[in-house]
C-alpha angles and dihedrals in degrees: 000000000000112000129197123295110249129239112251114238099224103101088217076078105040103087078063102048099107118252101209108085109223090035102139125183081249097056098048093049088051079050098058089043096049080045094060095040096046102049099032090051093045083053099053095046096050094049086049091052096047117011140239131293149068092301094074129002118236091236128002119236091254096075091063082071097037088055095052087054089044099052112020097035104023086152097067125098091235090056099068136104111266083032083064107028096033088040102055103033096049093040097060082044082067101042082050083058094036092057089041106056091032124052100186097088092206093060090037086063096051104047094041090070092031076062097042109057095044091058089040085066102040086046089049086231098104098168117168099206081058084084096055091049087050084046081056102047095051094047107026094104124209097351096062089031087058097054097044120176092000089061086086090056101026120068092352100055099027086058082040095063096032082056096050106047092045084054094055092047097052090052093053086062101041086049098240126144103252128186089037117246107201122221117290108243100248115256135203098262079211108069088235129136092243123104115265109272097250090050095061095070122039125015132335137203092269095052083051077053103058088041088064096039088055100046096050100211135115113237120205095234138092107261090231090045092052080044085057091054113049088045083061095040085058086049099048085052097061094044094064090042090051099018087116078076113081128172092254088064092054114020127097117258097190093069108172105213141163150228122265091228088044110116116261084239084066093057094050098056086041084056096046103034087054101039093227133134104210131052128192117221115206128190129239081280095057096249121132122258101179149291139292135196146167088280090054089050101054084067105085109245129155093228135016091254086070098060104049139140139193116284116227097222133188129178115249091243091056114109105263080230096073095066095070089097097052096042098039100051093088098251114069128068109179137014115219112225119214148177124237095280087051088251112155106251095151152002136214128190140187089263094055093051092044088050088048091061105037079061097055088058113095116250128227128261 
């Protein structure tokens, strides 16, 4: 796993450690890449579409920015479709009414992105590169000025979507999660009226609420996504204070488990007999194709390979700790530990964690 490059503490460097958290060597290179991708393609297409000449440039000013949120930051909230297409395009809608109500070009500036930010958040669409195309709209002379009311949709929406498809595209194949979906508020599994179980204890959404309230500032990340992290940021805690731990010191090594071609009647008496809640169910290799329980085997199915669900695995080398997230969401009951061939070499339930920490925490004289 790569981590972030840190800061040196020499203050000669400081003005190049890098200011974004999360920014590894990797993604910057896949964001000069996107970059030239993005812009040159949008180029080319618009120049396809419409043609070449002083009559309407291939690509406006504003995508070079774009471009920088798309491809370096895709998470934030300002790097999204309708930001960058909404943004931009409503915001040189505002510098063309800007130039046109107001002759004194240095007022007209001014009130143009004035303008255009407020309508960018009322319109849920706040781009920044959305200033520099209502910049463009009020100065840009005869070309703008030929184009009139149609300059915020032609060129600066029409790059905006070529930008942005090819964005999404590009993702897609670098495997990034584009456009950003923010973290799902948890739920009760349950369907009860109580509070989720990792909500009772530690902070909630409203306590991330008053944070923010109290530190009167406006953050450029999603409020579920700063949820997410410093829900991590808690976990990860916990892991270095508890990392001597592994799965191999916990988990069961006399896992029952069963064929993929057994009969469902099979895994019911392995369940009961054994009192347990989670079986492993293993192919004709001995690897291990998934897991059944009592909830699989009342579908109906003429063998076990037929009821399966999705095994939650670890290595037997990962912290113990790491598995809080997966035993405690209110679906899992046992995470299936395996070698590098999936093959079962290990389980851990919920009992075995909770035994783990009860253990961490000090005993009375």
């Amino acid at each position: 796993m790569s981590h972030p490059q840190k800061p040196k503490s020499d203050g000669r460097f400081r003005m190049f450690a890098p200011i974004l958290a999360g920014a590894t060597l990797r993604e910057r290179l896949i964001a000069c890449v996107g970059a030239l991708i993005g812009i040159g393609l949008t180029g080319l297409i618009s120049g396809y579409l419409f043609g070449q000449g002083p009559h309407l440039p291939l690509i406006v000013a504003p995508m070079g920015a774009s471009a920088v949120l798309l491809f370096a930051v895709p998470a934030s909230p300002l790097a999204q479709p309708w930001s960058i297409i909404g943004g931009n395009t409503i915001s040189a809608l505002m510098g063309i009414i800007a130039a046109y109500l107001i002759h004194d070009p240095i007022i007209a500036i001014g009130v143009g992105v004035s303008l255009a930010i407020g309508a960018m958040s009322f319109a849920r669409c706040l781009h920044p590169p959305g200033g520099a195309a209502a910049l463009t709209a009020v100065l840009g002379g005869p070309v703008v000025a030929g184009w009139g009311l149609l300059f915020p949709f032609v060129p600066v929406g029409l790059n905006s979507c070529i930008l942005v498809g090819l964005g999404l595209l590009f993702h897609k194949l670098a495997r990034r999660n584009y456009p950003h979906v923010a973290a799902k508020a948890v739920v009760n599994t349950h369907l009860t009226a109580d509070v989720p179980p990792s909500l009772r204890v530690g902070f909630r959404d409203e306590d991330v609420d008053a944070a923010l309230v109290t530190l009167d500032e406006t953050f450029d990340i999603d409020r579920g996504d700063l949820s997410r992290l410093l829900q991590q940021v808690a976990l990860q805690a916990t892991i270095r204070a508890h990392g001597d731990i592994s799965c191999a010191d916990i988990m069961s090594r006399d896992v029952i488990s069963i064929d993929e071609h057994a009969d469902p009647t099979d895994a019911r008496e392995l369940l009961l007999k054994h009192n347990i809640r989670t079986l492993p169910v293993r192919d004709e290799h001995d690897r291990l194709v998934g897991t059944i329980g009592l909830r699989e085997l009342s579908r109906s199915g003429g063998r076990v390979g037929e009821l399966l669900s999705k095994a939650a695995t670890a290595s037997a080398i990962d912290p113990a700790f790491s598995l809080l997230p997966v035993l405690t969401d209110g679906r899992s009951h046992a995470v299936i530990i395996v070698d590098e061939d999936r093959r079962i070499v290990g389980l851990i339930s919920q009992t075995d964690l909770l035994s783990a920490v009860a253990r961490t925490f000090p005993t009375s004289g």
